[in-house]
C-alpha positions in Angstrom: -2.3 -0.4 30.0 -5.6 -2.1 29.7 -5.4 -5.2 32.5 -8.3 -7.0 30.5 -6.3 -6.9 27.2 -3.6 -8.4 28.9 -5.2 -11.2 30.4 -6.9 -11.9 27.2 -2.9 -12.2 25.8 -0.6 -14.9 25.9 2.1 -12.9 26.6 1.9 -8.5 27.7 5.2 -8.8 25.8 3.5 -7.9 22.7 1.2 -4.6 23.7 4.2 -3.6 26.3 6.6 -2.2 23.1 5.9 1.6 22.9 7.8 1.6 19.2 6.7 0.5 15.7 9.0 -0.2 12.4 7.1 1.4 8.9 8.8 -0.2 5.4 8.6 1.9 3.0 10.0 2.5 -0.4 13.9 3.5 -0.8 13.8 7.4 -1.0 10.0 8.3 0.6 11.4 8.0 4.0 11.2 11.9 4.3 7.6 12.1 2.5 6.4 9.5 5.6 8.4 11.5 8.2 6.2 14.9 6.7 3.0 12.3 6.5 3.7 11.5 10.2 3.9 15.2 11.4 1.4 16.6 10.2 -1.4 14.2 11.3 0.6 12.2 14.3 2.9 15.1 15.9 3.2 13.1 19.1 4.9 10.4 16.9 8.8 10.4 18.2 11.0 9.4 15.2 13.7 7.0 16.1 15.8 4.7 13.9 16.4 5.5 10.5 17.8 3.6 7.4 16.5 3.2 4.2 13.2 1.3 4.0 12.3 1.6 7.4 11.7 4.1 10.2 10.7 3.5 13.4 8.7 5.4 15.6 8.2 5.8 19.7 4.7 6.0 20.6 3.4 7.8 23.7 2.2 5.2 26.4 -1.1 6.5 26.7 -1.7 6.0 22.5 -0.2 2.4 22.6 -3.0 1.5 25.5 -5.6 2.0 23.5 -8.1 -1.0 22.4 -7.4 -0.7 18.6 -3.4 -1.1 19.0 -3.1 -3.5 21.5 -5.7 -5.9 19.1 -3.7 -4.6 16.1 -0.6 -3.7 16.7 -0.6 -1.4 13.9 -4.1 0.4 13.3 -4.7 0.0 9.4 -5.8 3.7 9.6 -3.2 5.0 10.8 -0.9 3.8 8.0 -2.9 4.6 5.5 -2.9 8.0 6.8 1.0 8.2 6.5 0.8 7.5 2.7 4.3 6.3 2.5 3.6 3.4 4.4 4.2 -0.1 3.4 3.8 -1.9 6.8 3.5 -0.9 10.1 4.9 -3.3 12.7 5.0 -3.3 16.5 8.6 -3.8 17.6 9.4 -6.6 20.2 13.7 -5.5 19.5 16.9 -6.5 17.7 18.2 -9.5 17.0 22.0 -10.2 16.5 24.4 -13.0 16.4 27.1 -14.2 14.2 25.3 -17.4 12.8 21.5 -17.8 11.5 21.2 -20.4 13.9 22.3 -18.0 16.4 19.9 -15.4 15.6 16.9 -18.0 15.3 17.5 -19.2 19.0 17.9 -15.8 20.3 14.4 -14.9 18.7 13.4 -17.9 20.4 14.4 -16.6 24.0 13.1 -13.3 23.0 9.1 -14.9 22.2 9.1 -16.9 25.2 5.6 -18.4 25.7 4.3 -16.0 22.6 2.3 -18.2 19.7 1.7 -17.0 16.2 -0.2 -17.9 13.5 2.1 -17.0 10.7 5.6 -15.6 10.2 6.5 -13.0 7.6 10.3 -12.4 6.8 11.5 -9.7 5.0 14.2 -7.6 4.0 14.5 -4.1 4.6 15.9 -3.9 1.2 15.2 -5.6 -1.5 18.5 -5.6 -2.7 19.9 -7.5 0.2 21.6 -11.2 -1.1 20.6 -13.1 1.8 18.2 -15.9 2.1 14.9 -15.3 3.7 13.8 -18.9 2.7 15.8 -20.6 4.9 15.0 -18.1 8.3 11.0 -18.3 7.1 11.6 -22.8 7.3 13.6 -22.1 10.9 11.7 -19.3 12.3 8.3 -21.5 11.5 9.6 -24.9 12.8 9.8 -23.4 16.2 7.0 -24.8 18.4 6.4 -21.5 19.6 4.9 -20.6 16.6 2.8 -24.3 15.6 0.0 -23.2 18.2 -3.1 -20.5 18.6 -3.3 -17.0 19.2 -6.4 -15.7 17.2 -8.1 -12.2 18.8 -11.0 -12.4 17.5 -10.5 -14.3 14.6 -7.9 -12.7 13.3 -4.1 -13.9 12.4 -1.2 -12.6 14.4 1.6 -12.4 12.9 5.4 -12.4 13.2 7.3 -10.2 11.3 11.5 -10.7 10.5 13.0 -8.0 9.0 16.6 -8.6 7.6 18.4 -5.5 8.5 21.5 -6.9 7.5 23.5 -9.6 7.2 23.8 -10.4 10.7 20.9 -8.3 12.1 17.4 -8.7 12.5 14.2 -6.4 13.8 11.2 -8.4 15.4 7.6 -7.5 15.3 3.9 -8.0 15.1 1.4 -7.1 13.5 -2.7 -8.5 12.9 -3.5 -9.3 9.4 -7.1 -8.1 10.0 -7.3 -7.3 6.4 -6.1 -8.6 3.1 -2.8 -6.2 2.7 -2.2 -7.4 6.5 -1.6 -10.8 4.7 1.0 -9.8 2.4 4.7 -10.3 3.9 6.7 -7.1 4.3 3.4 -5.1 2.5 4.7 -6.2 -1.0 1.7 -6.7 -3.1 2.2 -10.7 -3.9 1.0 -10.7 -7.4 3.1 -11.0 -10.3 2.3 -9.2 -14.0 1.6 -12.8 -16.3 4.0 -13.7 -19.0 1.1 -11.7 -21.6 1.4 -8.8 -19.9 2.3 -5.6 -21.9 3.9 -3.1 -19.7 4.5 -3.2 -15.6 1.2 -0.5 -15.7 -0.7 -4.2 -15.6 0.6 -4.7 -12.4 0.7 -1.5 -10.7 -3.1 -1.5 -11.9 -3.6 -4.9 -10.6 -2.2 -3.8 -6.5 -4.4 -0.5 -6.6 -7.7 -2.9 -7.6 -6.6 -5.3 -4.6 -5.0 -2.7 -2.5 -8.1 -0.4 -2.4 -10.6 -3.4 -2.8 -12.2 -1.6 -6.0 -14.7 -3.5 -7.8 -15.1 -3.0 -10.9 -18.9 -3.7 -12.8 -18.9 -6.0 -16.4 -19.6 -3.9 -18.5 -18.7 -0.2 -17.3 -17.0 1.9 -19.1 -13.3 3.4 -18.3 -11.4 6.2 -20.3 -7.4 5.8 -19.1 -6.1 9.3 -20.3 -2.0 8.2 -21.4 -2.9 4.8 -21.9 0.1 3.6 -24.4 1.3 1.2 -25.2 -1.5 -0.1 -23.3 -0.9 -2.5 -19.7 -3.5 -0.7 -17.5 -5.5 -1.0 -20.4 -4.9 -4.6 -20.8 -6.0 -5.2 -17.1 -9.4 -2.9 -17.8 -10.1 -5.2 -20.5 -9.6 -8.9 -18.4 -12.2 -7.2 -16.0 -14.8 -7.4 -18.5 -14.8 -3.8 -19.2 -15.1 -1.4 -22.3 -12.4 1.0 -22.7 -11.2 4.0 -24.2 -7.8 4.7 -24.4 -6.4 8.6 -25.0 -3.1 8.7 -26.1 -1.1 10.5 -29.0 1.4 7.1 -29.1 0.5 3.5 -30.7 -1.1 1.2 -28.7 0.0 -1.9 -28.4 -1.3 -4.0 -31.2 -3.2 -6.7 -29.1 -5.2 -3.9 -27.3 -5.3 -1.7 -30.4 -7.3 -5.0 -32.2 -9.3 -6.1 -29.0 -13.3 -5.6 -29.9 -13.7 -4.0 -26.4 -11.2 -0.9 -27.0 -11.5 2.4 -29.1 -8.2 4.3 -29.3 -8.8 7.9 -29.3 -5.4 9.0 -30.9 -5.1 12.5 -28.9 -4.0 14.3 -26.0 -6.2 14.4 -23.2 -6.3 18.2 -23.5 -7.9 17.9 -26.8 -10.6 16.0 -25.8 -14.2 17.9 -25.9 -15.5 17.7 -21.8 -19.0 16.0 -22.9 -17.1 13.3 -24.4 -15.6 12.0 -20.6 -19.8 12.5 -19.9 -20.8 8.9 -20.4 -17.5 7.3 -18.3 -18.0 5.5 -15.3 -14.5 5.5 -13.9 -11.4 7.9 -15.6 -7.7 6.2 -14.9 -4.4 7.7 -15.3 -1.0 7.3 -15.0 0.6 9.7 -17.5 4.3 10.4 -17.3 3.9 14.3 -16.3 4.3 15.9 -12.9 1.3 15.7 -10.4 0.0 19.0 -10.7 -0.7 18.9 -14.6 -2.2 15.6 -14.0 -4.6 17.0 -11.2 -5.2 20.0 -13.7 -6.3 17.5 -16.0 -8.7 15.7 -13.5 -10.4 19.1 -12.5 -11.0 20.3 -16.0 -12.7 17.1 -16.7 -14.6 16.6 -13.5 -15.2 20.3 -11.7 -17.9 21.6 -13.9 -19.4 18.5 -15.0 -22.9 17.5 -14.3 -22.2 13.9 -15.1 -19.1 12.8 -13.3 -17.7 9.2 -13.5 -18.2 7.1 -10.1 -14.7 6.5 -9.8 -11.2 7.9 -10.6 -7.9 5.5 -10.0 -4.8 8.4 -10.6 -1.3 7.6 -10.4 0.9 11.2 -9.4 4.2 11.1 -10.1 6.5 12.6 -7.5 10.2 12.7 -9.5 10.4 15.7 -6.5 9.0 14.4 -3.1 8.0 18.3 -2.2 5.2 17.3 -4.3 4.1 15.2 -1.4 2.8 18.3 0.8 0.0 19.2 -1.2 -1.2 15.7 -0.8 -3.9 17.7 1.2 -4.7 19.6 -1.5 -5.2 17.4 -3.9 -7.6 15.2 -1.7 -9.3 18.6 -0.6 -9.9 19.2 -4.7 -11.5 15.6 -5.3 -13.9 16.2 -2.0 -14.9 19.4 -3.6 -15.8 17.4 -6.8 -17.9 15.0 -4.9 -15.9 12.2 -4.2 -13.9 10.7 -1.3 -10.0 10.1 -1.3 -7.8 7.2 -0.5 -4.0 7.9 -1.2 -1.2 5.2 -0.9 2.7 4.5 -2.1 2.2 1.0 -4.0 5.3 -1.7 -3.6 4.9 -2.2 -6.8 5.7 1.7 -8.3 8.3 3.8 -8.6 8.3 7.5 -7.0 4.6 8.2 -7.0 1.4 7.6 -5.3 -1.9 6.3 -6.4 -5.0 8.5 -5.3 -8.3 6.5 -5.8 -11.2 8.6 -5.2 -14.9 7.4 -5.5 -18.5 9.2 -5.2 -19.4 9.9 -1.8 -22.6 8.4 -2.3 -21.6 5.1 -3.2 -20.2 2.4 -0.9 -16.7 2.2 0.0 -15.6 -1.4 -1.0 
């Protein structure tokens, strides 16, 4: 362990735990365990339920600069995919009242100051309220007072486990997701909002930082009945939706859209030419979908400078030729972020932009 990083810490409590807890969805818990060996095999997996795994890591790893001023290195989970959060564990908390529980987390801080609490629940589905554990856990003095490295926010993490058990961690919200409790994208789709495609649409743009110009244009190949379309079009954009279906009849009549009333199969290559980003999220397996991608982008000379894909994986197997399909998008010119959003179902969004532009 690093003796200057401790000194610079209120407390070595924080860089001393060796394991981390990773939210993920319900059911991908095997896709990250698969993520996790193939690019971190020293990674020991531990405790198990659904929505979270935990991890050991080897002392020597846990040493190093980037964890002990991050707790969780941002690239690591986005390497795993199937990550939510990642958290460093500081251990269980029990007891048979709330109250209880909050004065044992109390005991187990000490002297450790935060600047913001997260609470949580490992699932979503629990009936218990964080509200009232968010008011107590933040009322504690131990948490009014400093502890910025390097300008940065450390935070304390609650995760419900249960009705009577609780997991405590940290983490640095050195980046915007690093601000969102439990790695649930905060948004919400508005009250106008067509379809939940808005919304996924809305996390992958803050999620990936992707910043769209006025003005572009954008072909969403299976855009009915139109959400992701809808979110295109608040972004000042012009877009082209490909779909067989009805749109929806407030995209259908907006000025800035032109329904092409096909499959994306049938659509001549030179007409994707003059795109600057292609988006789907069509309701096939991921394999078709990536077909689809390559016969629009591997032989063109004009390729769009960005592609936002949503893969559907109703069979997580699909999950090992992740490699793959990032390997196919490299060989098109373009570089590959993949990620599990909180606010989808079974699937992943790959965005994947030209190699010579700048990563946002």
């Amino acid at each position: 362990m690093n003796a200057q990083i401790l000194q610079a810490s209120p407390s070595a409590l924080l860089q001393q735990s060796e394991f981390v807890l990773v939210g993920c969805r319900h059911g991908s818990e095997s896709a990250l365990e698969h993520r996790q060996k193939r690019a971190f095999p020293s990674f020991q997996k531990s405790y198990w339920r659904k929505g979270l795994v935990t991890f050991r890591i080897p002392a020597h790893i846990v040493s190093k600069s980037e964890w002990c001023h991050s707790g969780f290195p941002d690239d690591i989970l986005e390497q795993l995919v199937f990550a939510r959060i990642g958290i460093r564990s500081l251990g269980q908390i029990t007891g048979q009242t709330e109250d209880e529980r909050i004065a044992a987390t109390h005991q187990l801080l000490g002297s450790v100051k935060v600047d913001a609490v997260h609470v949580w629940k490992r699932d979503p589905r629990l009936q218990i309220d964080t509200d009232s554990i968010q008011r107590k856990l933040a009322s504690l003095h131990a948490l009014q007072e400093e502890l910025v490295t390097s300008g940065r926010n450390l935070i304390l993490n609650c995760v419900v486990d249960s009705v009577d058990r609780w997991w405590i961690g940290w983490h640095v919200g050195n980046v915007q997701t690093g601000q969102w409790s439990g790695g649930y994208y905060p948004g919400q789709i508005p009250p106008h909002g067509i379809s939940r495609a808005w919304l996924k649409l809305d996390e992958a743009i803050a999620r990936f930082g992707i910043q769209f110009q006025s003005g572009e244009r954008v072909c969403e190949l299976g855009a009915a009945p139109g959400g992701a379309c809808q979110r295109l079009l608040e972004a000042h954009l012009k877009v082209v939706g490909v779909d067989p279906a009805t749109m929806h009849p407030q995209i259908a009549g907006h000025e800035q859209f032109t329904h092409w009333k096909k499959r994306a199969r049938d659509v001549r290559i030179r007409d994707f030419s003059s795109f600057d980003w292609i988006v789907t999220d069509m309701n096939i397996d991921p394999v078709s979908t990536m077909a689809s991608l390559e016969r629009i982008l591997a032989s063109s000379p004009h390729k769009p400078r960005g592609i936002i894909a949503t893969l559907k994986l109703s069979d997580l197997s699909h999950a090992e030729e992740l490699d793959q399909w990032c390997a196919s998008c490299a060989s098109w010119g373009y570089q590959t972020r993949v990620q599990q959003l909180s606010t989808g179902g079974q699937e992943i969004c790959l965005v994947a932009q030209k190699k010579n532009s700048s990563r946002n």
